[in-house]
N, C-alpha and C positions, 0 to 999 in steps of 0.2 A: 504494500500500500504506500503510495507515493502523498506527502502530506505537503499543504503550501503553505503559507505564511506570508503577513506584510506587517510594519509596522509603520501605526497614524503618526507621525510627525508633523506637527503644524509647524510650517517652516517660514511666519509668519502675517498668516491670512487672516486669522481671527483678531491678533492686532490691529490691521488694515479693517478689519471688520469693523469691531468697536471704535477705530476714529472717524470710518464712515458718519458711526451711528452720534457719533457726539458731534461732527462737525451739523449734520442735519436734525439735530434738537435745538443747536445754536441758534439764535438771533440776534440780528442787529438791525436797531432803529435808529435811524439819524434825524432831528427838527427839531419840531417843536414840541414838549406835550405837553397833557390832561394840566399840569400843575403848575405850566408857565402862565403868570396872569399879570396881565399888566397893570402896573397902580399908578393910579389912584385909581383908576377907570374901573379894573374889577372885570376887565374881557382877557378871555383867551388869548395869548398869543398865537396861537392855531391859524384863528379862525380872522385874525388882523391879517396876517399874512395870506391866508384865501384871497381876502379883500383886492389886496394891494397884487397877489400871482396874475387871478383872471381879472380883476377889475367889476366895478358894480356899477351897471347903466342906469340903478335905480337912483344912486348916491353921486351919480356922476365922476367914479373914480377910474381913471383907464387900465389895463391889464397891462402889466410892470414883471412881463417874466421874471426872477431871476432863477429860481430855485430849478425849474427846469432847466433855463439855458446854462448854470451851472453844473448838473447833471453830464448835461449832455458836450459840454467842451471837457470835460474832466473823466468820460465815461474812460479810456481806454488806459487811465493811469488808475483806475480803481481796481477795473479788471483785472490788469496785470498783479496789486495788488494782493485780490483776492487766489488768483493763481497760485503764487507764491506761498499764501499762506496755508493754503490746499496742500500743497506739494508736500513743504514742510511739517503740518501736522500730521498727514498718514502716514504711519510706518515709524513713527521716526518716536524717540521717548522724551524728548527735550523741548513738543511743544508743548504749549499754555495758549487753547482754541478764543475762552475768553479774552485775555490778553490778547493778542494779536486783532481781533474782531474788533475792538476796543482801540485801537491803534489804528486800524483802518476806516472805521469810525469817526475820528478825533480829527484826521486827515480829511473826510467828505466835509465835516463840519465847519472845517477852518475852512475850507475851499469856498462854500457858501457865506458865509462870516464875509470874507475879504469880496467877493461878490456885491452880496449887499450895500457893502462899502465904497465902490468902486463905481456901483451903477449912476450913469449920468442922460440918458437916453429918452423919457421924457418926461420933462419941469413938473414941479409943483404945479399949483393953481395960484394966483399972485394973492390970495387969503387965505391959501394952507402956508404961503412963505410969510408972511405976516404973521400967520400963529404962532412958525415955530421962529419967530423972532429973526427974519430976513436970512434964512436958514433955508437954501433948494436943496435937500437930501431927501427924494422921496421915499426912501426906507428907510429910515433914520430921522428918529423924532428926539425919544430920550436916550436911545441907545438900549433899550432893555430888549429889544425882540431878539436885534443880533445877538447881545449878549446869552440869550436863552437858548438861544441853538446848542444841542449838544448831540452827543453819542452814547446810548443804553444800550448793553449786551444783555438777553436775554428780557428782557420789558417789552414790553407796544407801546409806541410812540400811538397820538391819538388818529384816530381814523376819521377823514372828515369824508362824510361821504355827501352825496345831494340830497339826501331826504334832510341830514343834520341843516346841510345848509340852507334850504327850505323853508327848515321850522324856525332856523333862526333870524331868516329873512334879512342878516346884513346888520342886526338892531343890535344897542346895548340892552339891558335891564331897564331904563327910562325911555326907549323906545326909538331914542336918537338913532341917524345911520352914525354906521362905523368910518 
């Protein structure tokens, strides 16, 4: 009787496995979220920034990309980014998924940050530059929205969808537009 034999060596798949499984549990959210609120106002920063992305015909305010056209001039240095940190966490025992996420992150964030800052494309209204005291930054009022931009690993950032934006019609709590 002729007998076979093999022996299971994981010659490391199942490692590859479980970084699979921890990079695709990960999250990262880049913006605004639920708990940026602008003061004294008492609004979301979210949903300021809706405002001022597409613009409100109702409030007369024009649509001031940046967050996209930041996106998308910046998409192929994220990418690569992300690449990178793909590569590096499978297989390998010396990555830190959050880390790294958190790092690429903080990188989307500043990109938009300096964006925001930088946009010059179309003026104020000659009594929004009055308001903010002969000041044309039309993303930039007191500096809190930039500043609130951030990067959370593992969080949701808020979801602003159109039924949200709908019910809120553009208004603060006193009814006022945004």
């Amino acid at each position: 009787m002729l007998k076979f034999g093999f022996d299971d060596k994981d010659l490391g798949f199942n490692k590859v496995v479980g970084d699979m499984d921890r990079l695709t549990r990960s999250g990262l959210d880049v913006g605004l979220f639920e708990d940026a609120v602008h003061e004294p106002r008492g609004i979301q920063m979210a949903l300021i920034a809706v405002v001022n992305e597409f613009g409100s015909a109702e409030a007369g305010i024009p649509a001031r990309p940046v967050f996209i056209k930041s996106f998308l001039r910046n998409e192929r240095k994220h990418a690569n980014a992300f690449k990178v940190m793909i590569i590096e966490a499978v297989g390998r025992n010396n990555s830190n998924i959050k880390r790294d996420l958190l790092a690429i992150g903080d990188t989307i964030a500043k990109d938009i940050k300096q964006a925001l800052r930088d946009y010059d494309q179309i003026p104020n209204a000659k009594s929004t530059i009055a308001k903010k005291g002969d000041r044309d930054d039309p993303w930039i009022d007191t500096g809190q929205l930039v500043e609130a931009i951030e990067a959370r690993v593992g969080d949701s950032g808020l979801r602003i969808t159109k039924d949200k934006l709908n019910r809120a019609r553009m208004r603060d709590s006193r009814g006022r537009f945004l």
